[in-house]
Structures are given as C-alpha cells and as structure tokens.
VOGU-3710 file (C-alpha; in Angstrom, 3 decimals, decimal comma):
1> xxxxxxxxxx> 12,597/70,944/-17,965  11,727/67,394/-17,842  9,776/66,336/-14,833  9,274/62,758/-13,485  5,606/61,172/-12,238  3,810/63,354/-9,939  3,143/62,278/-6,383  -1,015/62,141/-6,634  -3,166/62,743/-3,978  -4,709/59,537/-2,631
11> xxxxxxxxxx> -8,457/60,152/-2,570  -9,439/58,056/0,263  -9,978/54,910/-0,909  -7,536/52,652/0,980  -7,849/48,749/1,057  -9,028/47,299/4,343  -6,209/45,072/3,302  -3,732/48,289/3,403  -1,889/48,649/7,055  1,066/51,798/7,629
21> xxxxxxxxxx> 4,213/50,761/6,279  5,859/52,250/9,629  4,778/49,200/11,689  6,567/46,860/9,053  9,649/47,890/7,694  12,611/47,478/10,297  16,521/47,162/9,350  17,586/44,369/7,345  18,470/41,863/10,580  22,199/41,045/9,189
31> xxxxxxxxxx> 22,753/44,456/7,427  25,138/46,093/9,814  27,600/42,780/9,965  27,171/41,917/6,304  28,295/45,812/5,728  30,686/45,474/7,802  33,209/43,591/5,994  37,277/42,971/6,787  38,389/45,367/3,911  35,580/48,185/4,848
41> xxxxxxxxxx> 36,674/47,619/8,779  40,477/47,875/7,562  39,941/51,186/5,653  37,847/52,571/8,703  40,369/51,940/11,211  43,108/53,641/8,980  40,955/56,143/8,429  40,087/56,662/12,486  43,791/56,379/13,127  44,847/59,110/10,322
51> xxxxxxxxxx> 41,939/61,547/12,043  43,339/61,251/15,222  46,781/61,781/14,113  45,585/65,073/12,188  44,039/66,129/15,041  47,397/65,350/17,046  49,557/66,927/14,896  47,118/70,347/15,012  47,360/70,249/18,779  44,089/69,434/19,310
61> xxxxxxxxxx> 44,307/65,807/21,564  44,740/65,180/24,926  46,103/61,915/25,355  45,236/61,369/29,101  41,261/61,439/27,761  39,822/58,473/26,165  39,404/58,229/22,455  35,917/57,340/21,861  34,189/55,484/18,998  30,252/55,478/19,162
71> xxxxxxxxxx> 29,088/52,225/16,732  25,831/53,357/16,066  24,887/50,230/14,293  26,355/47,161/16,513  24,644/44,633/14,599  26,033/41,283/16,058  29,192/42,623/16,648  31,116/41,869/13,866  32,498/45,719/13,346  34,020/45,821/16,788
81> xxxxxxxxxx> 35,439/42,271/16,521  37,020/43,442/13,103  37,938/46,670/13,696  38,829/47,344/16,908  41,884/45,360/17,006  42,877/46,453/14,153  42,814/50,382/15,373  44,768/49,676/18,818  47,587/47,531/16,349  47,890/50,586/14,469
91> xxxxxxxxxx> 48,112/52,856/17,430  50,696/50,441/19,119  52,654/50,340/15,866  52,648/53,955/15,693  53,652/54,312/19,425  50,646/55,403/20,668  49,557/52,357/22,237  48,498/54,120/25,269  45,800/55,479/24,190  42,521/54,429/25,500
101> xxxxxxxxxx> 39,679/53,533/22,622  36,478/53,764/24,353  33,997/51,761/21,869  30,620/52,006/23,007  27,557/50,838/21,235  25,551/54,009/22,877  25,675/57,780/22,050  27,737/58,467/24,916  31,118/60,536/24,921  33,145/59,988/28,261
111> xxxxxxxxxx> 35,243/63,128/27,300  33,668/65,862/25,232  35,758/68,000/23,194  39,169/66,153/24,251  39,316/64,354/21,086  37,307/64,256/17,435  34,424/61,406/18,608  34,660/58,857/15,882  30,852/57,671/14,775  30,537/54,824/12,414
121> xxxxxxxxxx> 27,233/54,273/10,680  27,184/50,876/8,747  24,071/50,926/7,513  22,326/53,090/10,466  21,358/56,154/9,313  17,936/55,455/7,548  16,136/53,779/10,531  13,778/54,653/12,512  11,687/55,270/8,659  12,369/58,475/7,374
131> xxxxxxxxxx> 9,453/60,937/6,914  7,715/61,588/3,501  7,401/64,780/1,695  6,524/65,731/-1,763  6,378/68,398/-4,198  4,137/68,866/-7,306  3,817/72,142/-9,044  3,495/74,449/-6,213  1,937/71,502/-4,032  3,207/70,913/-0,963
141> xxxxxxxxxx> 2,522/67,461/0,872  3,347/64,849/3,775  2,793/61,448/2,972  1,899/57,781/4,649  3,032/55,075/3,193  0,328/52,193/3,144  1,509/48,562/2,442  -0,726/45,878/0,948  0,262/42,276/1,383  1,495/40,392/-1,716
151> xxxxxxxxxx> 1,744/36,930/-3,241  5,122/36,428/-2,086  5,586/35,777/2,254  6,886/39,356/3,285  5,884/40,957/-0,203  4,078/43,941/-0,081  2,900/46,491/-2,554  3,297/50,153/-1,418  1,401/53,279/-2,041  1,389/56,432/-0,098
161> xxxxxxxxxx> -1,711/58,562/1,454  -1,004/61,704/0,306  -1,987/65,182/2,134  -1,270/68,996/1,932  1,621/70,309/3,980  2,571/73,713/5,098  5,009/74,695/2,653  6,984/76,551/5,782  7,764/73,430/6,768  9,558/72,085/3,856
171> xxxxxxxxxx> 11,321/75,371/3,484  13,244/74,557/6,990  14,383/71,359/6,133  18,162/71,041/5,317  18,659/70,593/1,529  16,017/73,739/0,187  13,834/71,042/-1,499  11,408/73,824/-3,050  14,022/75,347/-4,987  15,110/71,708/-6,489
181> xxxxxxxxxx> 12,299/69,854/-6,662  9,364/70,848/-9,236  7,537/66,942/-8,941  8,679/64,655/-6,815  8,026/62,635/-3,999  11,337/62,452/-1,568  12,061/61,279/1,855  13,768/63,030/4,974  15,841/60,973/7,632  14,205/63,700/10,916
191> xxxxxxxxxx> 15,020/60,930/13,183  18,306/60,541/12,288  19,020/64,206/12,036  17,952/64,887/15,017  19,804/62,306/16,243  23,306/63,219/14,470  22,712/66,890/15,939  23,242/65,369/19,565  26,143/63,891/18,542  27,620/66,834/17,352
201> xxxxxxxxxx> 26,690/68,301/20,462  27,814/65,494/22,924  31,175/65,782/20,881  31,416/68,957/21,382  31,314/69,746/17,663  35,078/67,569/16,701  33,826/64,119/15,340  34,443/62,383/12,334  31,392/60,269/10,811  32,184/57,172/8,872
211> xxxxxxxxxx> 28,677/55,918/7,083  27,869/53,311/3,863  25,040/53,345/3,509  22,404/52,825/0,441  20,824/56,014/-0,818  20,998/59,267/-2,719  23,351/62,129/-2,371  22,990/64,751/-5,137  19,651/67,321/-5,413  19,676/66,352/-9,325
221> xxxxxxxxxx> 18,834/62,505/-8,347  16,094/63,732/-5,852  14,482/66,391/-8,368  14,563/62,949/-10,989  12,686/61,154/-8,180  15,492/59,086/-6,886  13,462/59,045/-3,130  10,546/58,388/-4,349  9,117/55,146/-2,551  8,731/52,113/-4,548
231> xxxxxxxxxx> 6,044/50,324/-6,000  6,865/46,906/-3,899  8,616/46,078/-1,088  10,149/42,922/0,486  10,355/43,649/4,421  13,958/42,233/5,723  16,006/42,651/2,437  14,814/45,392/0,866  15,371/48,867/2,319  14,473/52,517/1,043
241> xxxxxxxxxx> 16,784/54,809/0,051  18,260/57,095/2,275  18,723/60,939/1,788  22,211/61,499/2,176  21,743/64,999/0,275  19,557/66,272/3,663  22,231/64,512/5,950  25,511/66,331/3,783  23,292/69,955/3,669  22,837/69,601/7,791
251> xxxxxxxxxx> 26,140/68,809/8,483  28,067/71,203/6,116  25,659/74,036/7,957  27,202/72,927/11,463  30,950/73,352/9,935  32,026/69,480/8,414  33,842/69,301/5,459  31,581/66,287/3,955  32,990/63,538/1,503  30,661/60,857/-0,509
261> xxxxxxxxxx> 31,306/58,807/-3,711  28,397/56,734/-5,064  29,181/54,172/-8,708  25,053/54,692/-9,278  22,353/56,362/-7,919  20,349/55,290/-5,024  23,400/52,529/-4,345  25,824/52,431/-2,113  27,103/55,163/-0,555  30,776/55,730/1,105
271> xxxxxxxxxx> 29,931/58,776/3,501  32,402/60,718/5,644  32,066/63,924/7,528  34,901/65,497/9,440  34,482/68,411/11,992  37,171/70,284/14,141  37,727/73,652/14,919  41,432/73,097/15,558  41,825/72,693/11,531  40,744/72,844/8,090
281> xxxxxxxxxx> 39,546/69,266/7,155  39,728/69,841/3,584  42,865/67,851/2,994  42,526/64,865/5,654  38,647/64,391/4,265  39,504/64,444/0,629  42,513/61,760/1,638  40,086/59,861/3,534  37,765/59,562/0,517  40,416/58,631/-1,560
291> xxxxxxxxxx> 40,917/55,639/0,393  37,643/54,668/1,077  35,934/55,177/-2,251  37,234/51,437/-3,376  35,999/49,820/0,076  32,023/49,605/-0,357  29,910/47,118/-0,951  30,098/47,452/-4,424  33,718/46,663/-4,319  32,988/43,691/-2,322
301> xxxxxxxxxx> 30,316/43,066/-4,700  32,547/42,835/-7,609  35,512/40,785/-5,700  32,779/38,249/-4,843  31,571/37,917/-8,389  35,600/37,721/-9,397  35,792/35,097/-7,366  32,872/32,754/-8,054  33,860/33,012/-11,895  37,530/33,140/-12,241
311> xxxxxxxxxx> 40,211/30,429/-11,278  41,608/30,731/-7,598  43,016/33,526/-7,374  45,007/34,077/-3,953  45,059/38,336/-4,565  41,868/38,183/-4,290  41,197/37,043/-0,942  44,183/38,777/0,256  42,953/42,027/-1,094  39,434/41,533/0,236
321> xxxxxxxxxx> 41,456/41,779/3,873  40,655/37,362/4,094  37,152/37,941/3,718  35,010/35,043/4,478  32,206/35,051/2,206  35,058/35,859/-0,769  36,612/32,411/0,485  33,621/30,733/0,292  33,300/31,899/-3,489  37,284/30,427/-3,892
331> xxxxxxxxxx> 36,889/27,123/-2,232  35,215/24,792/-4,492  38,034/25,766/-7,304  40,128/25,491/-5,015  39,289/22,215/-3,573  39,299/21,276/-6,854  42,498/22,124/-7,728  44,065/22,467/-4,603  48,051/23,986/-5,602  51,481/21,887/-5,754
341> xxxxxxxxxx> 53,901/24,611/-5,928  54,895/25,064/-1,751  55,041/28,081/-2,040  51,737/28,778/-2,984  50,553/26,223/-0,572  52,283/28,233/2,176  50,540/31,564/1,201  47,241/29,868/0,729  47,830/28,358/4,256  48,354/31,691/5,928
351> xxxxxxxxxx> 45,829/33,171/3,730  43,038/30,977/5,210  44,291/31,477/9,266  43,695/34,882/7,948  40,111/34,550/6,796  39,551/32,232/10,069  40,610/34,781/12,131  37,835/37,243/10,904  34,124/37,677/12,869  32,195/35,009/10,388
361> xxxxxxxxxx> 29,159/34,999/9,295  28,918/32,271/7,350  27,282/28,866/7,769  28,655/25,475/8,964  28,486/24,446/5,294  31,293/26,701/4,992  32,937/25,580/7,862  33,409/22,245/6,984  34,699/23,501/3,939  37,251/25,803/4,934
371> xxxxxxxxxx> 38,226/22,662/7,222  38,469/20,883/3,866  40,628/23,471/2,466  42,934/23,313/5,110  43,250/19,549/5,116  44,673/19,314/1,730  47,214/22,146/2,215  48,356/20,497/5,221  47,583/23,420/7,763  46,122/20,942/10,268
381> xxxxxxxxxx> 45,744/23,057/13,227  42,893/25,117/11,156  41,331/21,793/10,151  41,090/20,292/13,844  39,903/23,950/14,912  37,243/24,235/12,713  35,981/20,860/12,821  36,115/20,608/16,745  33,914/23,690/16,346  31,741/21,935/14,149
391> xxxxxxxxxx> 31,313/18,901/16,394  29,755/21,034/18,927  26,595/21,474/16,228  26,732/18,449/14,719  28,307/15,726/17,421  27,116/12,820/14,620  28,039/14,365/11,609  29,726/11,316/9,518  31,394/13,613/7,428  32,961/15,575/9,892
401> xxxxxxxxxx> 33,948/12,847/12,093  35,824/10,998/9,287  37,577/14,233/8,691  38,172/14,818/12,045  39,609/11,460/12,545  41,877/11,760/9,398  43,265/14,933/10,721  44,290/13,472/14,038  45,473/10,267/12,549  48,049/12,678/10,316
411> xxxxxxxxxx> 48,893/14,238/13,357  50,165/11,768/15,233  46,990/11,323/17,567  45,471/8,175/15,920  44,045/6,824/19,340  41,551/9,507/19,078  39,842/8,120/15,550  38,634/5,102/16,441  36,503/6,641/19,125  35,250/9,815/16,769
421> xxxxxxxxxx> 34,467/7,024/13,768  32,503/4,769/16,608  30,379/7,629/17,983  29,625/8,370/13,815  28,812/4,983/13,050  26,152/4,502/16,228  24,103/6,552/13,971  25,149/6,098/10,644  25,803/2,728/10,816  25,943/1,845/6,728
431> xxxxxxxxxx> 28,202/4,882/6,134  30,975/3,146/4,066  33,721/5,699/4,162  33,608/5,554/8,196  33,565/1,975/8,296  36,689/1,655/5,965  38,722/3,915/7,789  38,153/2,684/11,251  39,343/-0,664/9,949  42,329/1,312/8,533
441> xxxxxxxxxx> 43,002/2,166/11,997  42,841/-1,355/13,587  44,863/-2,754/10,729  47,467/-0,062/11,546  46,847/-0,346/15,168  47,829/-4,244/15,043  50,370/-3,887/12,634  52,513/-1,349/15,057  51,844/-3,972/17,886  53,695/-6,698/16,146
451> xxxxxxxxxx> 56,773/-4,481/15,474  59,422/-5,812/18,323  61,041/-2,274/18,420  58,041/0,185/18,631  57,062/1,246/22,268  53,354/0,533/22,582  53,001/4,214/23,564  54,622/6,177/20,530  57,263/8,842/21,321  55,673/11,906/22,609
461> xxxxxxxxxx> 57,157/15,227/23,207  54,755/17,948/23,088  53,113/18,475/19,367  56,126/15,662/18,404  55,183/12,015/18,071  57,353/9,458/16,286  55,400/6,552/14,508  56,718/3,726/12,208  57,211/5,095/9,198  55,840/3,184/6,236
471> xxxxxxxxxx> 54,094/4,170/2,763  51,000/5,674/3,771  53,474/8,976/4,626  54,795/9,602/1,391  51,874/12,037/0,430  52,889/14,564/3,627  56,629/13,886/3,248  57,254/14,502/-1,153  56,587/18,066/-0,629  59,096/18,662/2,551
481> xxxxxxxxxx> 62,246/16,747/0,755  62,190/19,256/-1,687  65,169/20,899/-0,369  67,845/18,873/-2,501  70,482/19,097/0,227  68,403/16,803/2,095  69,052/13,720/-0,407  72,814/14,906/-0,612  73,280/15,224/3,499  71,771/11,648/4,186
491> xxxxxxxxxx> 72,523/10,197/1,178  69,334/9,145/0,466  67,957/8,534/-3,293  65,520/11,058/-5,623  61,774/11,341/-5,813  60,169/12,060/-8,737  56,704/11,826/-7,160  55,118/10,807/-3,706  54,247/7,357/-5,885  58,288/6,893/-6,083
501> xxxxxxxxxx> 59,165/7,939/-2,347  56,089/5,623/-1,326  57,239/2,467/-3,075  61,235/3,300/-1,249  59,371/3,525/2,150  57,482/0,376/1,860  60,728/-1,614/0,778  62,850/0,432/3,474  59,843/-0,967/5,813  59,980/-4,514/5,201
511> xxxxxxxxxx> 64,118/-4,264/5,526  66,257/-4,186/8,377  65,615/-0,335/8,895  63,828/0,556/11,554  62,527/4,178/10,723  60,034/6,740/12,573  57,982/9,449/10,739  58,213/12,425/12,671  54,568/13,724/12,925  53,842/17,699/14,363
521> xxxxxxxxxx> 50,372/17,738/15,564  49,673/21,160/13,411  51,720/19,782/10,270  51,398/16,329/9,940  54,833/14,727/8,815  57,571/16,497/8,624  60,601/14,212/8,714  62,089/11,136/9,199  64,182/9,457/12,032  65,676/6,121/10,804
531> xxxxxxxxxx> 68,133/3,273/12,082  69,585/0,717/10,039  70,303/-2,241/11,908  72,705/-5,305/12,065  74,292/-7,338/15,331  72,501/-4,987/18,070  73,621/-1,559/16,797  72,645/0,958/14,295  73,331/3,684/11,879  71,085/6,884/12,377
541> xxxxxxxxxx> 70,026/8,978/9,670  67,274/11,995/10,240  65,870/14,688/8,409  63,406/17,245/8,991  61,357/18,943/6,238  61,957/22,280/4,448  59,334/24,058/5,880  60,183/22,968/9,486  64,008/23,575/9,749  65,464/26,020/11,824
551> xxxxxxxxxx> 63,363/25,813/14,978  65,005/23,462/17,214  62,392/20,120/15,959  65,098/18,186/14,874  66,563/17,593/18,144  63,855/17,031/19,651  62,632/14,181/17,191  66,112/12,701/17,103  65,844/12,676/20,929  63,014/10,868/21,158
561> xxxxxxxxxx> 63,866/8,485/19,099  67,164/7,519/21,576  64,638/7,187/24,076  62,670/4,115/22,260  65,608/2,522/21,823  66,163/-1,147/23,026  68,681/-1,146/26,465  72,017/-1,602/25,498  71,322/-0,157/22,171  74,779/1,538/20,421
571> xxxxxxxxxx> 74,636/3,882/17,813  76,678/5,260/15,237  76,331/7,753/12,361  78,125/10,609/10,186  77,804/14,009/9,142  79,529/16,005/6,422  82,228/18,410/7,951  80,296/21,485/6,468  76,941/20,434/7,793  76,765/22,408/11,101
581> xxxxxxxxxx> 73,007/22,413/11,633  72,783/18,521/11,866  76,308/18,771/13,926  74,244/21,017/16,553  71,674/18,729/16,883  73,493/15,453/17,240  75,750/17,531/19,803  72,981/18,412/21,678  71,699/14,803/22,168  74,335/13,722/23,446
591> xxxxxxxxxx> 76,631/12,189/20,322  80,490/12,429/20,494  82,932/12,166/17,554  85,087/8,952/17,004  89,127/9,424/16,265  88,286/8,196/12,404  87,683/8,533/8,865  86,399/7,173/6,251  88,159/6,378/2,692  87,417/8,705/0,016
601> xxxxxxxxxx> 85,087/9,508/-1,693  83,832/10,029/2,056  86,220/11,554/3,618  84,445/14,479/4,171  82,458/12,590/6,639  82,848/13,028/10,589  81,371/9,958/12,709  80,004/10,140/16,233  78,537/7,547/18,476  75,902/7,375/21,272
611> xxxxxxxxxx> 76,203/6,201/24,016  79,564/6,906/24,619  80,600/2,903/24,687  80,686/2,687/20,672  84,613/2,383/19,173  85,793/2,428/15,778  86,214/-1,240/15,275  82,077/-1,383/16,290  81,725/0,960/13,404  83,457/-1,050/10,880
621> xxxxxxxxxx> 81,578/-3,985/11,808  78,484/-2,484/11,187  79,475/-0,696/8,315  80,444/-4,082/6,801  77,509/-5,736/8,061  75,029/-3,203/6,521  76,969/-3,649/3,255  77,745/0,016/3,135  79,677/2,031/0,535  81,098/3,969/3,297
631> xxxxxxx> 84,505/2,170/4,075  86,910/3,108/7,173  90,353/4,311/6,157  92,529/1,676/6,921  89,491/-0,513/7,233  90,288/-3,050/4,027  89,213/-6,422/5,012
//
C-alpha cells in the first residue's frame, strides 16, 4: 500500500516569527454571496420546494406552522434576495402560497417537528477552523497550525506543531479515521458538528441540508492526504479544505440519506442531506442530486470561461439564471457587436432586466456597462435606471452624464440634458464629447423654437411625448417599420437602411409636412404622427412601431397630436376598409366618416374628418392641393 508524506513531529523549534494560524484565517469576506449565485439559488429553491412537497404528500406538514429556512451563511444577503422570492413564486404557482417561509439568519426553528427545517450552507460549514489530527504508523496526534509571514501582503507559510494524542479520541470521531488512514495528516470540522447536531435537534430530527462547499468527501482522498494542510496560505482567498467525509459519516449515523458529487478532489462540493421519519428519502435525495450536481461553482466556473472566449451567446446567460458576473464576461462582445435581428434584440433586452433584477455584486464599472448595453438595444428604462444609480457615486462622472443625457434626450425628456452635461462640464470642462452634445441640444432646442406649429412645451401624456420629427430619428424608427403592412397602410415608401429612411425624413422635414416622432420614455421612438398641409387643413397619417402595437399608444399619440393643433385647424384622412386597428383608434379620437370615395385604385379607402366641420368638397381641395394620387370619385377637375 502506497502511503503519502508523514505528518512529522515538530521538535520545538518554532520561529519567533511563527504566530497560530487560528487567530488569522477567517471566511473568505465575499464567499457566501459569490457562492451564492442565480442558477445555484434557482436549483435550491426547487429543491426546498420539491422537499416540502415530499414531505406533504407523506403526510408529514402542517400547513398552519411556518416553514422555516435557517441561512447559516448570510453573507451580504445576496442568497435571501435571490432565493427567497423565488421559493414563495413557486409555492404561489403551485397553490400553496399560503404558506409562511420563515428565513432567519439564526439557528432558530419557530416550529419544531411541524415541517423538514431547510438549512443552507453556502460556504459555512468549515468555519470556525476545523481541528487537526493525524495518523502515522500507529501514531496518534493533534496538531497546531503555525503561520509564518511571507513576501506577499497576507502570504503566509504554514507548518503545524505536532503532538501525541490519545488514540481513544480519534476512535470516537465520525468517519473511523484509524481504520483508513495509515499516514496522514487530516482535519475535523468539531465546531461545525457540534453545531449541525443542534440543528438536528432544534428540528426535531426532519431537515434537509443544502451545502457547496470546497473540500473532500471520500475516506480514499483523506487516506491520500487530501486534508492535509498546505504548505502556504493566502488569508481572505484561500480556504482549507473541508471534511465532508466526517460531516456525511455523522449525519448518516443520525438517520439522513446523504447526497454529494465532487468533478475533483478537494473542489467543490454539492452537499445535501435529507432527514424525516415520515419517509424514505432515498428517492427525493437521489432526485435532488440529480439536479443539483450541474449547479456548483464549477459549473459557473465553466459558463464564465464560455463566455469570456466565445461570441455572445444569449443561452448562456439565460442558462446561468441572468447571472451578473456571466454578463459582465458577454458585454464587451456584445457591445461590440451589438445584434440587428429584433428579435434577438428583444430577447437580449429581457435577458438583461433579468440579470438587473438579480442581488449584484459587481462593480460600477459594470454598471455603466450594462447601462451601455441597454442603450444600444433600445431598452431605455434599464439604461436611465442604472445610470441614475450610478450618479449617486459618481455625481461628475462625464461619461455617465453624457449617457445619461443621451438617454433622456431619446426619450423625449431633452430639457433634462442640458442641465446633466452643465453639472459634467463644471468639472471636466475640456471634455469634448460633453461639450458637443450640449451644443446638439441648443441647436435642437432653437431649431424647435422657430417651427410656427410646435407648442413650446412638447405634447405630453404620461411616458408619450411628441417632438418634430426630423433625421436624427431614423436610427430608433428603421427597426420598428419592419412590419411591411406599415408602408402598405400609410402608403408610405421602403427603407433599405436607417441611412435611406433618414434622408426621406429630412426632405419630408423641410416640406410642407408637419410630422411628430412619437417618443415612449422607456423605448425611445416608436412611431410617427404626421400632417401634410395646404390652405389651413391637413391630411393625417400615423403609425406606431412593431414592437409597440396593440396596447392602446396609438391613440394616445394621435390624440395628442389634435391637441397641438393650430385653432380652427380641419383635418382629414383615410383608412383601408380592412384596417380595423387604425379604424379603432381614429374612432376613439373623435374622427367621423365622410359620405365618399375615392376612384380606384383607392377605392378601398374610407375617409373621416376631425372636427366634425370638414365636407367632401374640403377634401378634394386638399387632395388637389397636396397633389395627391388619391382622386375623389366624381372628383375630375
């Protein structure tokens, strides 16, 4: 039998240099949250919810008591945030929404023996510092670890003090390390045993224990020396391995059917134990550990190193449950190449609410990215959220300001740049981007004012403003006149590209059309309100983007653009007899139909006026005077 290094006996001769490891190691400060990621909290709260429900279906809940979850590593909080909600959704979808989740952050159980007592464990089990033991040939001994500072800040090099130990003390620890062990030098979690036996009495013996951490679970690994201390330590990122083994042998003595995969020894560790006396656990815990085996941190490991190194790939942040720190890995690609196809702008859009929605983490770096992200898929309610966040760190930030102002500019809200690019430029006055768009904004600003027929306050209603439409919204509109019906309902002409639907604005600008972009505040624009005029009345056409049809926008755009027109105004326009949506709306503000139609080819076409004062003969005036294909039957001067 091959045996590993001995443990020696230190003879004495410690540095002066040497203090007790005890006073210096201490858990990793972020371990518990960065354990504790969306996909691991996803596959816990299944897993909590399927417990309960085995329990349930063995008769062994009372739904009256709470249902309590001890966190016995709270961290920052970012388990609970995660989690929880995502427990009680499950509950409510199952129709158990009434029952009460008591998650407490102590060892307390309100209830005992009313329910299995969930404890989760990210990361908690090997503080306080396990003790040391060691075997070596019939030798056995307790051990000190000593630590010696090292070149690096928090470096240290280890070695341990080693002394002779009853060997009737060994022989009553859980795991029967003299018949496994020959030479080897092995840690015991007492602490945490001791502490895990309280639970199991506080809950009166029905829990179910949810653990990752990083450590060693099969006697072979210890008997190769798996526990065995090592030679240097880093205190705050490094951590000693924890013995799972002692934790599995205690717990399958009490009664728990015990579950734990591992890709490599001394990594990470997916632990579950179930207990209950109502059932046999075999089946639920061998389910469980199905489910959870792919949910560690070296699955997260790999999905971040996927996505630093391949192209954007959207299943990947949706499988990691819209992990943050896997969108950080996505964003530069994706910023980079940032999709055309709307469809996959519309699932990248949800996909990053998703990941905003999650307990972060990371930095305001990553922030202002995500913000950037957002931006350029046109999900402007993220961008102003996240910025506006980061405003409250960095007030001055040019770069975030100029954003910032961009982003409320799209939306409709450009009164509020000029104030965010002022406070930027106090104190970075030379910052060229700033300066150039602030004197976009007056140019704009001064342009609107000499337009006879916009309102100095733009049309408002709600997160709908109406602004002259011109060029500079080609970019936001391209992608919502997809929808080909569009062109075909208001007769308008193809786009190839935003280039081509710019250069058509900018002429429809400078002619007698007097058009409004219809801007939502979390969109940007989304359609188009336009009059063409001659001899004091009009002809309305509108439109509202693909992605924004169907809930009730349109007549409220349309509306507000009846309300900045001139007094005395009249108005006239058509619709095609089959096109019942843009019917509703013009019914709804208020248009009625003229006795009329038109010659073919556009015969099709029903006409309607606003205000009511508008006749047929108006019509064919303005038809004629716009020069207008569209001729009135009967109508042949």
């Amino acid at each position: 039998m091959q045996a590993t290094a001995a443990p020696q006996v230190d003879p004495g001769d410690e540095s002066l240099a040497a203090v007790p490891f005890a006073g210096l190691a201490g858990v990793h400060p972020d371990l518990a949250d960065w354990l504790a990621t969306p996909r691991l909290a996803q596959a816990w709260a299944d897993a909590i919810v399927d417990g309960w429900l085995a329990a349930e279906a063995a008769g062994g809940i009372d739904a009256a008591a709470p249902f309590t979850v001890l966190d016995l590593a709270p961290g920052e909080g970012r388990l609970c945030a995660s989690l929880l909600p995502r427990v009680q959704a499950r509950l409510a979808a199952l129709g158990r929404g009434h029952w009460q989740v008591d998650y407490r952050d102590d060892d307390h159980v309100a209830a005992p023996g009313a329910n299995p007592v969930v404890w989760l464990a990210a990361g908690a089990l090997g503080q306080p510092l396990p003790a040391l033991f060691g075997v070596h040939y019939e030798r056995t001994l307790r051990g000190e670890l000593l630590a010696t500072p090292g070149d690096a800040p928090h470096r240290y090099t280890l070695r341990c003090d080693w002394q002779p130990l009853d060997a009737a003390v060994l022989g009553v620890l859980p795991g029967d390390y003299l018949a496994h062990v020959n030479s080897a030098g092995f840690s015991v979690p007492l602490a945490t045993l001791a502490r895990l036996d309280a639970l199991a009495e506080a809950s009166a013996g029905r829990f179910l224990l949810l653990a990752v951490d990083y450590g060693v679970v099969e006697a072979r690994d210890v008997r190769l020396g798996a526990l065995h201390p090592p030679a240097e330590f880093t205190v705050g990122s490094d951590r000693l391995p924890l013995n799972l083994h002692a934790i599995a042998c205690r717990q399958q003595a009490q009664g728990a059917t015990v579950r734990a995969s591992q890709q490599h020894t001394a990594g990470a560790v997916m632990y579950l134990a179930w207990c209950d006396v109502a059932h046999d656990g075999t089946a639920l815990a061998d389910l469980l550990a199905e489910r959870l085996a792919g949910c560690g941190p070296d699955a997260h490991a790999a999905t971040l190193d996927a996505a630093e190194h391949l192209p954007p790939r959207l299943a990947l942040l949706q499988t990691s449950e819209h992990d943050p720190e896997v969108c950080g890995r996505l964003l530069p690609a994706l910023l980079e190449a940032s999709p055309e196809d709307a469809v996959a702008r519309s699932a990248w859009r949800n996909a990053l609410r998703g990941v905003a929605a999650q307990p972060m983490l990371l930095d305001g770096p990553f922030q202002y990215e995500l913000a950037r992200a957002a931006w350029r898929l046109g999900n402007l309610a993220l961008a102003r959220h996240q910025l506006t966040w980061l405003r409250t760190e960095w007030p001055e930030h040019p770069d975030v300001c100029h954003l910032l102002a961009e982003v409320e500019i799209a939306a409709g809200h450009g009164e509020l740049a000029p104030p965010l690019l002022r406070q930027a430029l106090a104190a970075h006055p030379d910052h060229e981007a700033l300066q150039a768009l602030l004197a976009q904004c007056e140019s704009r600003a001064t342009a609107r004012a000499a337009l006879s027929w916009c309102p100095a306050a733009l049309p408002r209603d709600g997160e709908l403003t109406l602004e002259p439409l011109g060029p500079e919204h080609a970019d936001a509109l391209f992608p919502q006149y997809r929808d080909p019906q569009i062109g075909v309902m208001t007769r308008l002409p193809d786009f190839d590209t935003p280039g081509a639907m710019a250069d058509w604005l900018g002429e429809a600008a400078a002619s007698n059309r007097h058009g409004y972009a219809v801007l939502h505040a979390d969109g940007g624009a989304i359609g188009v309100v336009s009059a063409a005029w001659h001899d004091g009345a009009a002809y309305l056409h509108f439109w509202l983007g693909a992605d924004w049809q169907g809930h009730g926008l349109a007549a409220r755009a349309v509306q507000l653009a009846l309300c900045a027109m001139p007094d005395g105004a009249q108005l006239y326009t058509s619709v095609y007899r089959d096109n019942h949506r843009s019917r509703r709306v013009l019914d709804r503000v208020g248009f009625t139909p003229l006795d009329c139609r038109a010659a073919a080819p556009d015969d099709g076409l029903i006409f309607m006026r606003w205000p009511a004062g508008g006749d047929v003969a108006g019509l064919a005036r303005l038809l004629r005077g716009l020069e207008s294909p569209i001729v009135l039957a009967g109508d042949m001067e």
